[in-house]
C-alpha positions as CSV (number, residue, x, y, z in Angstrom):
1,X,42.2,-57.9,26.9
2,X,41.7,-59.3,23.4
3,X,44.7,-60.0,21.3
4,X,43.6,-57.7,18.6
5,X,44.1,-54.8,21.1
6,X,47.1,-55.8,22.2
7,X,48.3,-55.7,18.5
8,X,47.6,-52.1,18.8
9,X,50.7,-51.1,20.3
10,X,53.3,-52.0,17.4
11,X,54.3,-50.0,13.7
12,X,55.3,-52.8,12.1
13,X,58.6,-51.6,10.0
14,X,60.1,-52.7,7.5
15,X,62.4,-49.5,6.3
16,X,65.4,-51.6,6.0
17,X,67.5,-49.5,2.9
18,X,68.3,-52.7,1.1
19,X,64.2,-53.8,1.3
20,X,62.4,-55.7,-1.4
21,X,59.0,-55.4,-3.2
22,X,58.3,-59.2,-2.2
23,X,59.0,-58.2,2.1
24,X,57.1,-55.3,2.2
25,X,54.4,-57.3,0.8
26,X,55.0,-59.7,3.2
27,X,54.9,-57.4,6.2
28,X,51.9,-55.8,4.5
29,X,50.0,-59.0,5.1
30,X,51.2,-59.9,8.6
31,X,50.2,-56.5,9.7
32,X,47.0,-56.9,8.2
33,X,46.6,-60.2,9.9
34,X,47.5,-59.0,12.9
35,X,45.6,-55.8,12.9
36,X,48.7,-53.9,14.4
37,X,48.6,-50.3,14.8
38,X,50.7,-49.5,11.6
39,X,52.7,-50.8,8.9
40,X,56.1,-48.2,8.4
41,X,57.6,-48.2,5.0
42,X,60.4,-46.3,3.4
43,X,58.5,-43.5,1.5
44,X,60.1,-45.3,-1.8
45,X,57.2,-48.0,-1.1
46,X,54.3,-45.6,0.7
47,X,52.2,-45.8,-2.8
48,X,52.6,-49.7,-3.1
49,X,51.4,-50.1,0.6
50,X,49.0,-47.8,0.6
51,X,47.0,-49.6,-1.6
52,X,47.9,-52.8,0.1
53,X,46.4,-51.7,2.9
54,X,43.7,-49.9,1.2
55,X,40.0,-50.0,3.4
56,X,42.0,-51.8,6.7
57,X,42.3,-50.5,10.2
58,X,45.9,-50.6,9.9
59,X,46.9,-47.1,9.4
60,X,50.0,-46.5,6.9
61,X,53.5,-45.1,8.3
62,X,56.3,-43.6,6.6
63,X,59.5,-41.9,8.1
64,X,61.3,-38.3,6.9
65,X,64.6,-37.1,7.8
66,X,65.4,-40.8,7.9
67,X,68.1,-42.2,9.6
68,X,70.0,-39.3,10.3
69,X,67.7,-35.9,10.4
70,X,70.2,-33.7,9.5
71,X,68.5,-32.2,6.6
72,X,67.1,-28.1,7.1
73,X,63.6,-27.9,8.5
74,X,61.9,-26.9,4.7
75,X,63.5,-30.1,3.4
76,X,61.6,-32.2,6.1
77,X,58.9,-30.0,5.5
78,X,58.5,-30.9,2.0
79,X,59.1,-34.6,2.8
80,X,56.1,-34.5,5.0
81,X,54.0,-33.2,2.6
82,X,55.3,-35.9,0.0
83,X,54.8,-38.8,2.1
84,X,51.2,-37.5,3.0
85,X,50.4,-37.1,-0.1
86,X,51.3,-40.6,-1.3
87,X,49.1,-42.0,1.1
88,X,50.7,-42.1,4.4
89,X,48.9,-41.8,7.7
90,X,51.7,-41.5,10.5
91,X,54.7,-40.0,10.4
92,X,58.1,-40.9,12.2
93,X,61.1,-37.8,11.7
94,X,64.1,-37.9,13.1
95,X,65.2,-34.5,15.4
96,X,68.0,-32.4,13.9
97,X,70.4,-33.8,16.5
98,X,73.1,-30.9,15.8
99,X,70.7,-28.5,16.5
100,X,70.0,-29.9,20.2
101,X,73.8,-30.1,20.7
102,X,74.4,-26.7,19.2
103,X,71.3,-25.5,21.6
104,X,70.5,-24.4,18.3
105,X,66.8,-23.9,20.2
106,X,65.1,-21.7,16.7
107,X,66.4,-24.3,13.3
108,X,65.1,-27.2,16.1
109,X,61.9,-25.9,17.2
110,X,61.8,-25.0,13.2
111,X,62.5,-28.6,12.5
112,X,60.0,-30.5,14.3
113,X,56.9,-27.7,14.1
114,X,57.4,-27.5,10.0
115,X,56.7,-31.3,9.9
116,X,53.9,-31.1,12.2
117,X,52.5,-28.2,10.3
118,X,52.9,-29.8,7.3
119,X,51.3,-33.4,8.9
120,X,48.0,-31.4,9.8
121,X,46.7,-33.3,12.6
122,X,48.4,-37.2,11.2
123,X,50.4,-38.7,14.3
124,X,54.0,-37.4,14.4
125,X,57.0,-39.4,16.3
126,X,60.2,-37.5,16.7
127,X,63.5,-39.9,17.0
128,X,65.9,-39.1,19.2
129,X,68.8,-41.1,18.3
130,X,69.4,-41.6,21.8
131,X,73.4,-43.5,21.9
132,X,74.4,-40.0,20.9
133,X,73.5,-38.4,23.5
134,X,73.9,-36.9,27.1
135,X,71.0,-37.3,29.9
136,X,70.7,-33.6,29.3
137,X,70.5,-33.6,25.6
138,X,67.9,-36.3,25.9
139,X,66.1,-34.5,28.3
140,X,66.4,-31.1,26.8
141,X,65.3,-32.6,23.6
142,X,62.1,-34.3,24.8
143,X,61.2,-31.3,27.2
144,X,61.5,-29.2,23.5
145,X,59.8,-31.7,21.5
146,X,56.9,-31.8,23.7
147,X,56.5,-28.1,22.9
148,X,55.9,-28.5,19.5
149,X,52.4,-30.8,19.4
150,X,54.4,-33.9,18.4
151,X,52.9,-36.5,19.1
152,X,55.3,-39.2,20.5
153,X,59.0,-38.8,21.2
154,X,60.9,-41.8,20.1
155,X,64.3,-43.8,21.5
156,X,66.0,-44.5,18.2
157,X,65.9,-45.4,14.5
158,X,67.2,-49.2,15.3
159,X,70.0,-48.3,12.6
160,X,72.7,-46.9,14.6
161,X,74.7,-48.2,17.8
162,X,72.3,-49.2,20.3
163,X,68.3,-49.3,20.6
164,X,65.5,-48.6,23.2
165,X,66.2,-49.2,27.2
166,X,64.4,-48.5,30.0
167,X,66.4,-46.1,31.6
168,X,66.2,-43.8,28.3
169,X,61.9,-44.9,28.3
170,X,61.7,-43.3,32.1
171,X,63.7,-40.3,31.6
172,X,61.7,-39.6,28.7
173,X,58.5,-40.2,29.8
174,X,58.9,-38.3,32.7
175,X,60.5,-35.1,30.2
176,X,57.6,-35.1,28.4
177,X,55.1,-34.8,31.4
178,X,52.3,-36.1,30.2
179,X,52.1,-33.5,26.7
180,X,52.9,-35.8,24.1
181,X,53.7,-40.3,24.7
182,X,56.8,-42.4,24.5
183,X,57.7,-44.9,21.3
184,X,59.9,-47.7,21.8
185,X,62.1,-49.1,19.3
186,X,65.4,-51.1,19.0
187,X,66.8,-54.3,21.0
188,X,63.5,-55.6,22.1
189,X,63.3,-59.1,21.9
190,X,61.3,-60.7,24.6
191,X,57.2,-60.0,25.4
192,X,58.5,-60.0,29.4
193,X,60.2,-56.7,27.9
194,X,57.4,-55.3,26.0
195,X,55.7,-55.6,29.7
196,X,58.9,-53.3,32.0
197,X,58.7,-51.0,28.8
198,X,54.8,-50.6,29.6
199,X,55.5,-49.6,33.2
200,X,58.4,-47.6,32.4
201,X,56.0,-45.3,29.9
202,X,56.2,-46.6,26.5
203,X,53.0,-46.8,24.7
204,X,54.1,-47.5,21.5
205,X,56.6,-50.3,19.8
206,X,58.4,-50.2,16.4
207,X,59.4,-53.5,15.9
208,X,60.1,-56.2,13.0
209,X,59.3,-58.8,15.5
210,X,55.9,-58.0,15.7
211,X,54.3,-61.4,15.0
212,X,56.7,-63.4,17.5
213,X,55.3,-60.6,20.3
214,X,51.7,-61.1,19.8
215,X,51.8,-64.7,19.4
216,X,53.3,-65.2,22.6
217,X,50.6,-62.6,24.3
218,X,48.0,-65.4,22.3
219,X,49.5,-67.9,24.0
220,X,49.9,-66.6,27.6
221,X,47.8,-67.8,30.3
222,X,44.5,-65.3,30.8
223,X,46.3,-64.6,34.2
224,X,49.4,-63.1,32.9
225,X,47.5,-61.2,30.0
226,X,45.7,-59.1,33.0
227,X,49.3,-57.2,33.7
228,X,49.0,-55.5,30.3
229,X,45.5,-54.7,30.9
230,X,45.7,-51.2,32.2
231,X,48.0,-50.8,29.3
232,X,45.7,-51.5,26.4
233,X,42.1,-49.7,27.7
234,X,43.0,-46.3,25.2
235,X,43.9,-48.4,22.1
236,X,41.2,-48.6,19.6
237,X,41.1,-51.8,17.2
């Protein structure tokens, strides 16, 4: 499978809070190099890199409710709306995680529906935040989420304690049950990992590393490529 389809499965992010002009710019160009699937900005910069990326096939992503989602469902709402409006193309929220633990069922079903109302048909990723919480909670929330027409559920921010791991990728891809896909993102260093998060239901990596992944799939024998191949036939470059 060609390289360039491969670079399909990663938002390359740079939503650090402390990010400059000069990287975005920077990731701006490598994601265009790479033709990855997205380049995620703060929605500070979605202007700046929408005209960056301006005529590309690399869509533009932006996040709301960002890191901690604890904002009422017509704030996020509104974000949505903002973001979109600025040029974004994707959207990655963050789940009202007191609502799940609350079994608050009506502000979270609220929460993640306004956005994709509000989105009208763009992707939308829900974060978890999985480190805090139970198998239940994780469950419940994906089981929810997948309600909603979200489009993606996804493992974590990769700005509190702890990241993606397998066993959270399997448990969620089996909650969701085929109605909406699983995003990876946090702690993933290696391309042997992008591979066990593959099989374990991931179909989509946020990732600063982006370039160090999809040089190594360049340089991997044409034998070891074929593992990821039933992986990559839906991606469109």
């Amino acid at each position: 499978m060609k390289v360039s389809t491969f670079s399909k499965l990663f938002d390359h992010s740079i939503i650090r809070p402390d990010a400059a002009k000069d990287e975005v710019l920077r990731f701006a160009e490598t994601a265009l190099r790479l033709n990855t699937a997205t380049l995620t900005v703060q929605p500070y910069y979605v202007r700046f890199a929408a005209d960056l990326l301006n005529h590309s096939k690399v869509l533009l992503g932006s996040v709301v409710g960002f890191p901690h989602g604890n904002e009422t469902p017509s704030i996020k709402e509104y974000q949505t709306k903002v973001v979109l409006d600025l040029g974004a193309q994707e959207i990655d929220m963050v789940m009202n995680i007191p609502a799940l633990k609350n079994n608050d069922k009506s502000v979270f079903f609220a929460d993640v529906e306004g956005v994709v109302k509000a989105a009208e048909g763009v992707k939308v990723k829900v974060i978890l935040e999985n480190c805090f919480l139970t198998q239940e909670e994780k469950q419940r929330a994906c089981y929810w989420i997948s309600q909603t027409g979200a489009h993606f559920v996804k493992t974590s921010t990769a700005y509190a304690d702890g990241g993606a791991t397998l066993d959270d990728v399997r448990l969620m891809y089996e909650a969701v049950d085929g109605r909406c896909q699983v995003k990876a993102a946090g702690g993933i260093r290696k391309i042997e990992e992008i591979l066990e998060y593959l099989k374990a239901g991931a179909r989509r990596f946020g990732s600063t590393r982006s370039e160090q992944f999809i040089q190594a799939y360049r340089e991997m024998p044409e034998g070891e490529r074929k593992d990821f191949g039933e992986f990559l036939i839906d991606l469109t470059v």
